[in-house]
N, CA, C and O atoms as a Tinker XYZ file with bonds, in Angstrom:
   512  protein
     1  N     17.773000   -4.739000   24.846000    73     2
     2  CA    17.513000   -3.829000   23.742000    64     1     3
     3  C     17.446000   -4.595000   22.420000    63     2     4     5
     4  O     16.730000   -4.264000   21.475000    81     3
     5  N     18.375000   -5.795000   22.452000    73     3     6
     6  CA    18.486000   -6.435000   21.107000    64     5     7
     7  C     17.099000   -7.040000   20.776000    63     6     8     9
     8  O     16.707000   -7.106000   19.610000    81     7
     9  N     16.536000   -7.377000   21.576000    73     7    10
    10  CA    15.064000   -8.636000   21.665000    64     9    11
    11  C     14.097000   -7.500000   21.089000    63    10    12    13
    12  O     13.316000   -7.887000   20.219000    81    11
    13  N     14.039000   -6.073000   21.475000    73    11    14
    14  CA    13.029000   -5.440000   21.362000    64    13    15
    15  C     13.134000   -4.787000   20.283000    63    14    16    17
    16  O     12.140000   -4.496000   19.619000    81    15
    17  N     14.063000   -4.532000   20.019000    73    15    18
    18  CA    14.607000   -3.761000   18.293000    64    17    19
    19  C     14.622000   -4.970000   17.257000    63    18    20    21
    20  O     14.125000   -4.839000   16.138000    81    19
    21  N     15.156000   -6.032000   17.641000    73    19    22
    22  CA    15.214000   -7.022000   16.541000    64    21    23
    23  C     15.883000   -6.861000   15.058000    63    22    24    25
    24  O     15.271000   -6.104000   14.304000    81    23
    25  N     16.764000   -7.324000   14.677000    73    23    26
    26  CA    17.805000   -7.120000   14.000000    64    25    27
    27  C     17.634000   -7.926000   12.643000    63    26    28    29
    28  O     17.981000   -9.073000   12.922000    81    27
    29  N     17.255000   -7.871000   11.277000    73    27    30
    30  CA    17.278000   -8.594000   10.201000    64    29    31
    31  C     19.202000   -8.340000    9.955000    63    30    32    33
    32  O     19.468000   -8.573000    8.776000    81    31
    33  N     19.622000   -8.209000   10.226000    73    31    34
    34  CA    21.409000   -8.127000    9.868000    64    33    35
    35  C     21.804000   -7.429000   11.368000    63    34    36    37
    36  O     20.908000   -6.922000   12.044000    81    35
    37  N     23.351000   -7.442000   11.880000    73    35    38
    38  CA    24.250000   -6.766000   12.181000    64    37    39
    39  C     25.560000   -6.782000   12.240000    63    38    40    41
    40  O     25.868000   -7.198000   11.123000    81    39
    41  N     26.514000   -6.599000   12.815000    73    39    42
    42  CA    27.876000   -6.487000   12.545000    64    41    43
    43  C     27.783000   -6.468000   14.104000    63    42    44    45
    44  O     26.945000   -5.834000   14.746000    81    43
    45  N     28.957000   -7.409000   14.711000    73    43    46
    46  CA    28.846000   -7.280000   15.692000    64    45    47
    47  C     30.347000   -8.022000   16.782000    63    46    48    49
    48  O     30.693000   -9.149000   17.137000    81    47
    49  N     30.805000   -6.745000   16.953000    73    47    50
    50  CA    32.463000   -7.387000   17.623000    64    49    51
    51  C     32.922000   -7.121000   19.363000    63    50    52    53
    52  O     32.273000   -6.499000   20.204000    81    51
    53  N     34.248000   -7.821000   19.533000    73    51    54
    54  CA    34.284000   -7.245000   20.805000    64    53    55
    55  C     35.279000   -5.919000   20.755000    63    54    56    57
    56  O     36.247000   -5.707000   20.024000    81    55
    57  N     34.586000   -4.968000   21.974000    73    55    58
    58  CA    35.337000   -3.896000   22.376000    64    57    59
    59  C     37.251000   -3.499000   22.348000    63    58    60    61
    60  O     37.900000   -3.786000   23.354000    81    59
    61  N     37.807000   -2.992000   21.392000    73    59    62
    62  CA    39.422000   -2.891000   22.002000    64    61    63
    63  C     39.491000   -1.528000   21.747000    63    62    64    65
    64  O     39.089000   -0.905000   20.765000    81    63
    65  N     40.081000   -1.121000   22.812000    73    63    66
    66  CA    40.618000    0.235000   23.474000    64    65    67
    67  C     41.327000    0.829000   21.872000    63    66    68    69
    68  O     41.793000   -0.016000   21.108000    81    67
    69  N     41.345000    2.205000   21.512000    73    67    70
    70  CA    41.629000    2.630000   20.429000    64    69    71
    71  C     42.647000    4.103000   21.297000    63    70    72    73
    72  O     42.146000    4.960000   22.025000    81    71
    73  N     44.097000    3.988000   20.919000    73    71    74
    74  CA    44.875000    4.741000   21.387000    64    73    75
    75  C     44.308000    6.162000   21.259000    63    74    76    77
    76  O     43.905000    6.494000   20.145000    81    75
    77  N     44.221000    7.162000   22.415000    73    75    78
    78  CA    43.865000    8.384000   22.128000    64    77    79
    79  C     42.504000    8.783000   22.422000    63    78    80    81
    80  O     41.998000    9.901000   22.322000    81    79
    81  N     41.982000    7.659000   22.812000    73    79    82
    82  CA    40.281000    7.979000   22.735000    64    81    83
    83  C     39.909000    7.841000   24.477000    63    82    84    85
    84  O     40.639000    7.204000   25.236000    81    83
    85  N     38.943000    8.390000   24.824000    73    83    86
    86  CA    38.301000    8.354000   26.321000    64    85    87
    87  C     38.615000    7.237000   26.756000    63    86    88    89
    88  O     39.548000    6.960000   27.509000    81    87
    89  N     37.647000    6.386000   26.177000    73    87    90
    90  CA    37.843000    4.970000   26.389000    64    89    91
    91  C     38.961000    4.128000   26.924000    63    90    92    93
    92  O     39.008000    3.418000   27.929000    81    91
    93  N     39.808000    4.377000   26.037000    73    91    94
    94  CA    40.777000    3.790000   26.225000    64    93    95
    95  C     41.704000    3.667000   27.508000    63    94    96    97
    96  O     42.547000    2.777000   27.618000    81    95
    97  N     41.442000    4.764000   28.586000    73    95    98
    98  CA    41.793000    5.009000   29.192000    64    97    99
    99  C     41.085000    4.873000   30.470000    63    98   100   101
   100  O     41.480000    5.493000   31.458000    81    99
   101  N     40.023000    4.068000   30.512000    73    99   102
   102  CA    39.073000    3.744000   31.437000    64   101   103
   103  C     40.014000    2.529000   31.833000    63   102   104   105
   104  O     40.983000    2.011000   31.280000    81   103
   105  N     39.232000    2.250000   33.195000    73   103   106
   106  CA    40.424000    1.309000   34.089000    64   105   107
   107  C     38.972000   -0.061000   34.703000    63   106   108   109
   108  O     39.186000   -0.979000   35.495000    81   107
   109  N     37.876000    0.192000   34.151000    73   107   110
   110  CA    37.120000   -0.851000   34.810000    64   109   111
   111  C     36.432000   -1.694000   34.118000    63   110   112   113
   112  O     35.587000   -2.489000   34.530000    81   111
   113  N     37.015000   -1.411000   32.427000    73   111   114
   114  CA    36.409000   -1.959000   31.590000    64   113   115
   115  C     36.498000   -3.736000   31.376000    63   114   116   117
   116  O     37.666000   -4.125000   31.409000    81   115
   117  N     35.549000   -4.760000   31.183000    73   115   118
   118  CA    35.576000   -5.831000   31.410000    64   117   119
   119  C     36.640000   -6.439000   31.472000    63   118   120   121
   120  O     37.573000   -5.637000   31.530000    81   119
   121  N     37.025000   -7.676000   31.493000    73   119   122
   122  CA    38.199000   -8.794000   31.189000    64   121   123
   123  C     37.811000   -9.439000   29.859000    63   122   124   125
   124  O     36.679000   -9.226000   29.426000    81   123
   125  N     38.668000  -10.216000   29.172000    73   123   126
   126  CA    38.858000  -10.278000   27.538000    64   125   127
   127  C     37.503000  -11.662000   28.027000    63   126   128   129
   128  O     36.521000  -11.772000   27.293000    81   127
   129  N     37.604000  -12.314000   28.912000    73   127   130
   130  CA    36.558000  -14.100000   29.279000    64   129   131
   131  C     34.935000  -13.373000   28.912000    63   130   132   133
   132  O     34.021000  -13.734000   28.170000    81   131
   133  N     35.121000  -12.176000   29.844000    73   131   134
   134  CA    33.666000  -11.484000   30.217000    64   133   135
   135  C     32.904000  -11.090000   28.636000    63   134   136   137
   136  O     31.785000  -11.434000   28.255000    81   135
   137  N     33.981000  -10.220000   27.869000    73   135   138
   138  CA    33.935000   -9.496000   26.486000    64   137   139
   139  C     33.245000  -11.055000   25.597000    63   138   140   141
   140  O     32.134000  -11.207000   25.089000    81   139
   141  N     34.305000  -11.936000   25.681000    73   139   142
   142  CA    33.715000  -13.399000   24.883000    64   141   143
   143  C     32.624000  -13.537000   25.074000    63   142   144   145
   144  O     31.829000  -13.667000   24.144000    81   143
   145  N     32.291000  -13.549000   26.246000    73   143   146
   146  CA    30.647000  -14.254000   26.397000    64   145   147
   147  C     29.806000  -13.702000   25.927000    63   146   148   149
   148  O     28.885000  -14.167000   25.256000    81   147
   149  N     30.108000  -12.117000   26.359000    73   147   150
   150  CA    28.671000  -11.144000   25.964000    64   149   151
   151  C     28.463000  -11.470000   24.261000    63   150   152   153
   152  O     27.437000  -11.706000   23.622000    81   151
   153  N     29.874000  -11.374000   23.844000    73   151   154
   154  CA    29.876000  -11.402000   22.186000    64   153   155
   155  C     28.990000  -12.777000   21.941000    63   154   156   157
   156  O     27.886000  -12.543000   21.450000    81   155
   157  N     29.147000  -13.532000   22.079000    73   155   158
   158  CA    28.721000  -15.134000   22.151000    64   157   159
   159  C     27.588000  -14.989000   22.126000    63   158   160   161
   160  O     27.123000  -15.437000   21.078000    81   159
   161  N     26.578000  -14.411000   23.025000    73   159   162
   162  CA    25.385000  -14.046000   23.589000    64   161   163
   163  C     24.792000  -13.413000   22.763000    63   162   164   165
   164  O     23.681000  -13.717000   22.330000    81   163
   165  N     25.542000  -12.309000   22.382000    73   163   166
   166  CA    24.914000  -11.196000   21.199000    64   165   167
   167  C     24.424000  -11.908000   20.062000    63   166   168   169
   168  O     23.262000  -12.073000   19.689000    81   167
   169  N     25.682000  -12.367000   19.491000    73   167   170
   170  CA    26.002000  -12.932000   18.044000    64   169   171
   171  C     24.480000  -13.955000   17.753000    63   170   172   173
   172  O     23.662000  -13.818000   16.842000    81   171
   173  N     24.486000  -15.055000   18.967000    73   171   174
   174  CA    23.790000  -16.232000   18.968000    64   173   175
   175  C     21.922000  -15.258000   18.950000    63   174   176   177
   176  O     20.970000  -15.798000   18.387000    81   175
   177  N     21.819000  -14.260000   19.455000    73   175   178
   178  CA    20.436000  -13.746000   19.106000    64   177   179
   179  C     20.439000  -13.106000   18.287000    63   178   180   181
   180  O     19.364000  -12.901000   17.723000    81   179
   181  N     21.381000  -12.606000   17.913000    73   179   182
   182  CA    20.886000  -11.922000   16.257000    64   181   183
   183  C     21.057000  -12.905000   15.408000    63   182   184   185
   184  O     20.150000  -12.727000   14.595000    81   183
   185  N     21.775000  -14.028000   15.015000    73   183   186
   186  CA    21.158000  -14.693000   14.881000    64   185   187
   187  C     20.262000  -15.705000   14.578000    63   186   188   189
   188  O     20.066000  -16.456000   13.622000    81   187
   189  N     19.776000  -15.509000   15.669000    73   187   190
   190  CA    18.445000  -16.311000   15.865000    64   189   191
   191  C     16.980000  -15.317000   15.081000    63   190   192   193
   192  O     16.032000  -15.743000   14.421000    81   191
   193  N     17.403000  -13.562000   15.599000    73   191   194
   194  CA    16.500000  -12.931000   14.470000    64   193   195
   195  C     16.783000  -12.962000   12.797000    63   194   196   197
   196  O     16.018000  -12.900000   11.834000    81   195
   197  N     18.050000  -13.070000   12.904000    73   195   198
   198  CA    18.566000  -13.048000   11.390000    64   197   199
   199  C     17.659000  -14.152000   10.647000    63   198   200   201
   200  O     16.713000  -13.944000    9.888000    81   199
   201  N     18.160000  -15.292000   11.035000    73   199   202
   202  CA    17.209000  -16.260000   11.026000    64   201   203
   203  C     15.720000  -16.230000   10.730000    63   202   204   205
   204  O     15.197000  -16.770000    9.755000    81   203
   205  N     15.296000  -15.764000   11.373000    73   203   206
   206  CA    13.535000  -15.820000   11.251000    64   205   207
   207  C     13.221000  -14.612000   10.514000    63   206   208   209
   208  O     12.242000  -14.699000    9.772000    81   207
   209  N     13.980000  -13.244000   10.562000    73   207   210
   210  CA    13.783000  -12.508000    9.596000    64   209   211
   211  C     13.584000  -12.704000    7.924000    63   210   212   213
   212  O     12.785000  -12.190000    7.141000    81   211
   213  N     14.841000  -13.829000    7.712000    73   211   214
   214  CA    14.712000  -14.350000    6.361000    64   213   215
   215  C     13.882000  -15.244000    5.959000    63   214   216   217
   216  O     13.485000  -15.365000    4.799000    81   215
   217  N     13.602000  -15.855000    6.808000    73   215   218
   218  CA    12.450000  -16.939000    6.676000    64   217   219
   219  C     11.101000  -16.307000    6.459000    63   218   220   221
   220  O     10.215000  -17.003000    5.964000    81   219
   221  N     10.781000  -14.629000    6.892000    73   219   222
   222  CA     9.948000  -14.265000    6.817000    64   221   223
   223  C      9.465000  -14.082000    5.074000    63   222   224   225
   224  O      8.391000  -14.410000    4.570000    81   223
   225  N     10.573000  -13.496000    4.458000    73   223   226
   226  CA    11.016000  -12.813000    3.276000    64   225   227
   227  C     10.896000  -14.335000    1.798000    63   226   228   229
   228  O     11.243000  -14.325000    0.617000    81   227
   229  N     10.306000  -15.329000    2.594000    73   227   230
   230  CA    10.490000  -16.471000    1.490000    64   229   231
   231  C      8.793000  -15.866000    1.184000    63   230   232   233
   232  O      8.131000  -15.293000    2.049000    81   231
   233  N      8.370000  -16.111000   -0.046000    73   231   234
   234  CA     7.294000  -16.050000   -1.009000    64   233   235
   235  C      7.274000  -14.148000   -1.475000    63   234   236   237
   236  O      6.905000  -13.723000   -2.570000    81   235
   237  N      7.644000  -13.511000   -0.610000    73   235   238
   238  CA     7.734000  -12.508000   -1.205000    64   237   239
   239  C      8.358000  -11.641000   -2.662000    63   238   240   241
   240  O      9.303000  -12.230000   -3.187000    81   239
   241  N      8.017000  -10.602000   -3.205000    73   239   242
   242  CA     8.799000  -10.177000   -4.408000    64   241   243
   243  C      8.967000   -8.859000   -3.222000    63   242   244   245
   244  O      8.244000   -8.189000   -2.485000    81   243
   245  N     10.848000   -9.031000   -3.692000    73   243   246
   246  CA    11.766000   -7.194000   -3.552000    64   245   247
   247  C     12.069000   -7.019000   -4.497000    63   246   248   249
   248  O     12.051000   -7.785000   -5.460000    81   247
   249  N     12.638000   -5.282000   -4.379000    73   247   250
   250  CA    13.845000   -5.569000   -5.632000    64   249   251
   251  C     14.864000   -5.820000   -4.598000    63   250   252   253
   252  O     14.937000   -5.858000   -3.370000    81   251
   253  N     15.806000   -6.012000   -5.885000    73   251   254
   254  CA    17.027000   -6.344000   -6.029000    64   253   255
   255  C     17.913000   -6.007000   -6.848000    63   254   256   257
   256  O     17.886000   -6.356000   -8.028000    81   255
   257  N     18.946000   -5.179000   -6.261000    73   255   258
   258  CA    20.389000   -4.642000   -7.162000    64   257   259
   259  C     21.167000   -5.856000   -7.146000    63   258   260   261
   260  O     21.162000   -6.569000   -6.142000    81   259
   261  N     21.680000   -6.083000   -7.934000    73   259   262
   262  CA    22.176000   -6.826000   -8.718000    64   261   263
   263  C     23.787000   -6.606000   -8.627000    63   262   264   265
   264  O     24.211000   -6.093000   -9.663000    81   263
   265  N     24.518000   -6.792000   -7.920000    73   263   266
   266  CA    26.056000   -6.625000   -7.730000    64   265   267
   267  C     27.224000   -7.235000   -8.808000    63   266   268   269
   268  O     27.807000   -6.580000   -9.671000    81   267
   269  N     27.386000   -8.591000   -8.524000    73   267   270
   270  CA    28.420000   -9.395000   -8.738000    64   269   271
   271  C     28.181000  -10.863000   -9.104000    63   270   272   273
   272  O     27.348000  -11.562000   -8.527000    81   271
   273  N     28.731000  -11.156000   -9.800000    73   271   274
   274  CA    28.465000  -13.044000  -10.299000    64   273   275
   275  C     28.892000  -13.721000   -8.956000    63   274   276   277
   276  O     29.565000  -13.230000   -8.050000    81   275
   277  N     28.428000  -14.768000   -9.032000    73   275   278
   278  CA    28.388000  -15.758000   -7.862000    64   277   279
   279  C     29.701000  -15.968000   -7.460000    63   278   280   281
   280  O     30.487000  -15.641000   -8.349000    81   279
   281  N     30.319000  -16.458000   -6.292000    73   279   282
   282  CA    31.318000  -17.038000   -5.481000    64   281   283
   283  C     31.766000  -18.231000   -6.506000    63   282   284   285
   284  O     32.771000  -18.102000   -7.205000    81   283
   285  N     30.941000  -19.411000   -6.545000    73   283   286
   286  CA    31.582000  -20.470000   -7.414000    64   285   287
   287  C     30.936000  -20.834000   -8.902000    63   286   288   289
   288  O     30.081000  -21.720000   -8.933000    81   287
   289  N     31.229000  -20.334000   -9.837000    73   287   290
   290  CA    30.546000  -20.719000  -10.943000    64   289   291
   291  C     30.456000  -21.991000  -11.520000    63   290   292   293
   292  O     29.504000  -22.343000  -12.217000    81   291
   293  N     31.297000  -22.599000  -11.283000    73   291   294
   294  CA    31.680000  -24.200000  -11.532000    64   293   295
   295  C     30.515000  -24.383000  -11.066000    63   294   296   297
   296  O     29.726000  -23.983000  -11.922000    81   295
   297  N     29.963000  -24.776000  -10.159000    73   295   298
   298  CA    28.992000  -25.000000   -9.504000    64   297   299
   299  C     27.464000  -24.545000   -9.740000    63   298   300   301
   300  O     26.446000  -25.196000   -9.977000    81   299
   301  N     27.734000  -23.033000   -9.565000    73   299   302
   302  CA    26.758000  -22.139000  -10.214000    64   301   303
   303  C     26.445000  -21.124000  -11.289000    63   302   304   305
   304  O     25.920000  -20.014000  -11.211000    81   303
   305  N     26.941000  -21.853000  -12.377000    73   303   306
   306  CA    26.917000  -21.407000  -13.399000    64   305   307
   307  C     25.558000  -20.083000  -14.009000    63   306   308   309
   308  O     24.527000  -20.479000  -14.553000    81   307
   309  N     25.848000  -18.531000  -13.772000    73   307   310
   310  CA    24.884000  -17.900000  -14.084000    64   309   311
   311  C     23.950000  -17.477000  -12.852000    63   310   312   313
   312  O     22.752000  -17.264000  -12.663000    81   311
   313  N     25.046000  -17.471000  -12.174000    73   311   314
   314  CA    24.338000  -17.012000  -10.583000    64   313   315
   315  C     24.790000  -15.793000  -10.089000    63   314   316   317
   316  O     25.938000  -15.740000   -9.649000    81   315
   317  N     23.999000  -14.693000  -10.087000    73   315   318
   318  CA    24.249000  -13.437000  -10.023000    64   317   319
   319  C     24.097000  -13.159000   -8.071000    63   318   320   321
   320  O     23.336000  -13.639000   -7.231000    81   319
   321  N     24.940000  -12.420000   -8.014000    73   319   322
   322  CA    24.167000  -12.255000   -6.037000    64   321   323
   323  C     24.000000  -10.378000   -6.036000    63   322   324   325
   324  O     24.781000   -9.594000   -6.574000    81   323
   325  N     22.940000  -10.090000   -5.383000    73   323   326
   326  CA    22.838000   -8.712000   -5.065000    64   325   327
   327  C     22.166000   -8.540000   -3.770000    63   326   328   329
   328  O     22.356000   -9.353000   -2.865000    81   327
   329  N     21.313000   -7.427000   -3.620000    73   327   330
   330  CA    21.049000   -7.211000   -2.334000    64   329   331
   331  C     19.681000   -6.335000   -2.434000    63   330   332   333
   332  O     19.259000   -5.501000   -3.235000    81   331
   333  N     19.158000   -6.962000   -1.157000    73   331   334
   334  CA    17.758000   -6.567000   -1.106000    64   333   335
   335  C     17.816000   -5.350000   -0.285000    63   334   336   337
   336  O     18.904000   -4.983000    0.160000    81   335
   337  N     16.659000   -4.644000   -0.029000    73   335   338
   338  CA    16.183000   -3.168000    0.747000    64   337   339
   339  C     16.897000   -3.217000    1.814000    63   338   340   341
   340  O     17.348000   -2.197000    2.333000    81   339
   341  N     17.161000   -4.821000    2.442000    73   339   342
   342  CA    17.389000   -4.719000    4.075000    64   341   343
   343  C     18.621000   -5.269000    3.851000    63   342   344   345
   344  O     18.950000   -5.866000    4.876000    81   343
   345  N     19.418000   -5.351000    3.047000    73   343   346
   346  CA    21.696000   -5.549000    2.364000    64   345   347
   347  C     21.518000   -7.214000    2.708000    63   346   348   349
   348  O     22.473000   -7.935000    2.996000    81   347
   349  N     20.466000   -7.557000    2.643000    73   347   350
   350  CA    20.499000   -9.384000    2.392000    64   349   351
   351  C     20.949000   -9.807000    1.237000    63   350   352   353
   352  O     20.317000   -9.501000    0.227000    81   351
   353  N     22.215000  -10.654000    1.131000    73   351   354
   354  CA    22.838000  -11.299000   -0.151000    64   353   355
   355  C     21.378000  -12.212000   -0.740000    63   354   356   357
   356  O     20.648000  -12.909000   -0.035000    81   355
   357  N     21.239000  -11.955000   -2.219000    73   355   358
   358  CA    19.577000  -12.403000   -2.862000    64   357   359
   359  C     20.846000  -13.760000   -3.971000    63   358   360   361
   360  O     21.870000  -13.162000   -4.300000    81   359
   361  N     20.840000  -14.501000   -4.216000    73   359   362
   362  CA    21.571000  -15.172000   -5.247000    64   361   363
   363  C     20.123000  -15.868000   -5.950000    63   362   364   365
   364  O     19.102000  -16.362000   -5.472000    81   363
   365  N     20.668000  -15.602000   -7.439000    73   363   366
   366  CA    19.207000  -15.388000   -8.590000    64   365   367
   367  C     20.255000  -15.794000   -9.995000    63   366   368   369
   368  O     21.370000  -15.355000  -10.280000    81   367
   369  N     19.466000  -16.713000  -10.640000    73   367   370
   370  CA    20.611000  -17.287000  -12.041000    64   369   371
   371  C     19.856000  -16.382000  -12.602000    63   370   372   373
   372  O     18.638000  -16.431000  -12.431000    81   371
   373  N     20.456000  -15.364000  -13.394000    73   371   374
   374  CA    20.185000  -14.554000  -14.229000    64   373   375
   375  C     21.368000  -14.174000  -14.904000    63   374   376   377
   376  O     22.503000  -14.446000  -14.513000    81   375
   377  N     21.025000  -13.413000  -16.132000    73   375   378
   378  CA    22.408000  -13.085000  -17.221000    64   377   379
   379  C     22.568000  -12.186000  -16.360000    63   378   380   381
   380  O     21.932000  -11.572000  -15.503000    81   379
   381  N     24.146000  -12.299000  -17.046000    73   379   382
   382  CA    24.794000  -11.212000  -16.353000    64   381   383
   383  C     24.717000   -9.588000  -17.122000    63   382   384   385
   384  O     25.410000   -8.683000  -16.656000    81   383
   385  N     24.270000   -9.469000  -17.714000    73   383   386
   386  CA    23.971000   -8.071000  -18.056000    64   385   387
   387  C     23.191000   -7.365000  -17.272000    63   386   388   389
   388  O     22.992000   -6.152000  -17.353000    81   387
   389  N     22.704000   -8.169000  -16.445000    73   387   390
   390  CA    21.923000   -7.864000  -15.807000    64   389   391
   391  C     22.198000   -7.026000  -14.239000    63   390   392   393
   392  O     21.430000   -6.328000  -13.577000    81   391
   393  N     23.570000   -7.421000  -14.005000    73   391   394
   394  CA    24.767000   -7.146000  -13.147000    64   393   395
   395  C     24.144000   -5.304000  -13.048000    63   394   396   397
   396  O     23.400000   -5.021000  -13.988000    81   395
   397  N     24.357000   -4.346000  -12.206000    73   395   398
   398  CA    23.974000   -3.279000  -11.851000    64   397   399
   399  C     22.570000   -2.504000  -11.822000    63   398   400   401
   400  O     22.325000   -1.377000  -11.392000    81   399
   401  N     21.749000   -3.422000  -12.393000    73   399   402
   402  CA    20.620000   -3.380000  -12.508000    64   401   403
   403  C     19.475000   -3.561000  -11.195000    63   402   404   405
   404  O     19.818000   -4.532000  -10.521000    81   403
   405  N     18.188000   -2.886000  -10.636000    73   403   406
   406  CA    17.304000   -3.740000  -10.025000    64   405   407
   407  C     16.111000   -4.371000  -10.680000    63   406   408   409
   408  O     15.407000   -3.959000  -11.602000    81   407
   409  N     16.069000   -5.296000  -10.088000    73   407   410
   410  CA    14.733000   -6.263000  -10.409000    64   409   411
   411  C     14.543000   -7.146000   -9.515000    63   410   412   413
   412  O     15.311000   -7.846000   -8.855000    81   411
   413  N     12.980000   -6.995000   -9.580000    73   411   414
   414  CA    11.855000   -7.812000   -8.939000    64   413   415
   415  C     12.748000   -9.458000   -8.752000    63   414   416   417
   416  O     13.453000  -10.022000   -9.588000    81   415
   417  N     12.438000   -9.841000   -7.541000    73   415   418
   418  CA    12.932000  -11.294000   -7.403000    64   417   419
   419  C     12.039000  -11.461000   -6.357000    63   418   420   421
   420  O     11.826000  -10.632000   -5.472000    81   419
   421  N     11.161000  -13.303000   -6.555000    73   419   422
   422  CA    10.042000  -13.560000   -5.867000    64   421   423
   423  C     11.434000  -14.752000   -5.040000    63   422   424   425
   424  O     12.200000  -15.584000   -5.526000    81   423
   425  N     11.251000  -14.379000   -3.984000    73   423   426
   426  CA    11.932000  -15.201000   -2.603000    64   425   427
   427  C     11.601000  -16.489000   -2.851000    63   426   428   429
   428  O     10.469000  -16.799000   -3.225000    81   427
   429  N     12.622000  -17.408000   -2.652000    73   427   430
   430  CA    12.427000  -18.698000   -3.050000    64   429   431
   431  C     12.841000  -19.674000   -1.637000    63   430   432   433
   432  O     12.257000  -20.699000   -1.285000    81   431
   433  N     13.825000  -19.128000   -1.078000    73   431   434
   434  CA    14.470000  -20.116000    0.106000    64   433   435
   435  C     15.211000  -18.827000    0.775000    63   434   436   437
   436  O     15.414000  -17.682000    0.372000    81   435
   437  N     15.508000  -19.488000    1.915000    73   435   438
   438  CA    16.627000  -19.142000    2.668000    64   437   439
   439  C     17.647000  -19.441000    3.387000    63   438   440   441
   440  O     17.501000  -20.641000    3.617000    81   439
   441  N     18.968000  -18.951000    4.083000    73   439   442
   442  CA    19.489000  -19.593000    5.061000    64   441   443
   443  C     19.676000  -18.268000    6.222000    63   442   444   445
   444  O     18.810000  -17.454000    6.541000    81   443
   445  N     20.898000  -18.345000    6.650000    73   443   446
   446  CA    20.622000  -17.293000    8.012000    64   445   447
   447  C     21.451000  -16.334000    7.069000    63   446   448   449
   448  O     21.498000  -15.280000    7.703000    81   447
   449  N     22.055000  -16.179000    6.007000    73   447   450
   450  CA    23.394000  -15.152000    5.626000    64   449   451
   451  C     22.457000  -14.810000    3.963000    63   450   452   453
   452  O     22.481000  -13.708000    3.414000    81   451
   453  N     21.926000  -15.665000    3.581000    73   451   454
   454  CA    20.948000  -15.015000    2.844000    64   453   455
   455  C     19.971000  -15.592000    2.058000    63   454   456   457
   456  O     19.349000  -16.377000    2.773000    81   455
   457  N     19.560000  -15.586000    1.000000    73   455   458
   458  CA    18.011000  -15.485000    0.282000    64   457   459
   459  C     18.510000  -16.194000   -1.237000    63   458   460   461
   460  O     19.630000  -16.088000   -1.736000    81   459
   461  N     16.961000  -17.173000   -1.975000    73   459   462
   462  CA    17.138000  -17.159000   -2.859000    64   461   463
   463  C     16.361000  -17.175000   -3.507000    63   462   464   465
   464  O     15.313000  -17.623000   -3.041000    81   463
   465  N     16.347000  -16.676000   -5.088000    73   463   466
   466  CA    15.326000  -16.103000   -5.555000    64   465   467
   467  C     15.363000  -16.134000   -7.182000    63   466   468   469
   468  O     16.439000  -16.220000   -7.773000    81   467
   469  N     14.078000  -16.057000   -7.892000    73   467   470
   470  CA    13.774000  -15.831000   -9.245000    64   469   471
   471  C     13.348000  -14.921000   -9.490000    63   470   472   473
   472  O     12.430000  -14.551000   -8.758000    81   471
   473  N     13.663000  -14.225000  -10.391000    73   471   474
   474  CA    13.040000  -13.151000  -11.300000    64   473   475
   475  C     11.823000  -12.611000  -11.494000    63   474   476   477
   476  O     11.556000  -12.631000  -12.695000    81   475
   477  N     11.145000  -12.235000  -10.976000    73   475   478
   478  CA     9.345000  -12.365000  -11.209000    64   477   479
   479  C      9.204000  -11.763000  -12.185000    63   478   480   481
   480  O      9.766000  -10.671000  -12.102000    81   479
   481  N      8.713000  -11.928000  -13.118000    73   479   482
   482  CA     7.641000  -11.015000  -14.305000    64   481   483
   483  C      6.524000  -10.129000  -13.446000    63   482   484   485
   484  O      6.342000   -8.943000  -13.719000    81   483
   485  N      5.807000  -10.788000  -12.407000    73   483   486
   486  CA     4.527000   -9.978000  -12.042000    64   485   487
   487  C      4.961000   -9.134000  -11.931000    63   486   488   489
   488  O      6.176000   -9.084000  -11.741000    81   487
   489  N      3.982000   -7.735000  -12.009000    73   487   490
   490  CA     3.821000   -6.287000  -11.763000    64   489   491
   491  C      3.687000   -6.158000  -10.026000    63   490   492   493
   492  O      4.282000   -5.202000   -9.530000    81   491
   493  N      2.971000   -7.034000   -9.140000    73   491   494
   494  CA     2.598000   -6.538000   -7.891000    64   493   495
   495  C      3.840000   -6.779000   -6.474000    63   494   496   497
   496  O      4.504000   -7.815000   -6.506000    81   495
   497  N      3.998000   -6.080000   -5.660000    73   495   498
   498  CA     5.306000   -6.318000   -4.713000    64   497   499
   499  C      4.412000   -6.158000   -4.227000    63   498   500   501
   500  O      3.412000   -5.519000   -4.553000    81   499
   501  N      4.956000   -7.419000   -2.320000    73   499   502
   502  CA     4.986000   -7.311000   -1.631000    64   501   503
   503  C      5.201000   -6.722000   -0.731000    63   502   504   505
   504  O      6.359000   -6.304000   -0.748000    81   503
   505  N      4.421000   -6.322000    0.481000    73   503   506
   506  CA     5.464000   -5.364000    1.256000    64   505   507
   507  C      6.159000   -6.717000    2.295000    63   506   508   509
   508  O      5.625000   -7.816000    2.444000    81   507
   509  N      7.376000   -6.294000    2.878000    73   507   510
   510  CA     8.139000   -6.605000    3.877000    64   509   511
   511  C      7.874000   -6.669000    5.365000    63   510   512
   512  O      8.773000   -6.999000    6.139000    81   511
């Protein structure tokens, strides 16, 4: 199902029994070795779409909401991170007034966790 749906993001853990619920009370449900692998398996193809999803998204303009100043400023001084249509972290040096705001950002790079990007002036978006 994962290959055919294809995933630009997911969240993705192993199964534990939650007191009170159906589930929990099932008696044939895997072993914790079996649960690892599948997770392993999962994780490693999404991914691998995560991956190529973002890679798709380089030259393009989204918007972008505009959240929170960067993780390390020392470093990245004026680096705002927000999130695109599809909740991809976008990191873009822009003022920070700019913080709650959306705007156009033309895709610059990527990695598998997220995107980076400048500001576009142009009027025309891409589609996705």
């Amino acid at each position: 199902l994962v290959r055919k749906v294809t995933f630009a993001f997911a969240y993705s853990f192993k199964y534990s029994p939650r007191p009170g619920t159906p589930a929990a009370l099932l008696e044939d449900a895997v072993g914790p070795d079996v649960a690892s692998a599948r997770l392993t398996e999962l994780q490693a193809l999404v991914h691998e779409q995560q991956t190529a999803f973002n890679q798709a998204t380089v030259g393009q303009i989204l918007p972008v909401l505009f959240e929170r100043p960067g993780r390390d400023p020392a470093r990245h001084p004026g680096q705002l991170v927000g999130r695109s249509p599809y909740l991809q972290a976008v990191h873009v040096e822009a003022p920070e007034a700019t913080l709650g705001d959306i705007h156009d950002v033309r895709i610059t790079g990527c990695t598998t966790n997220g995107l980076t990007g400048k500001i576009d002036a142009a009027p025309e978006r891409l589609s996705a």
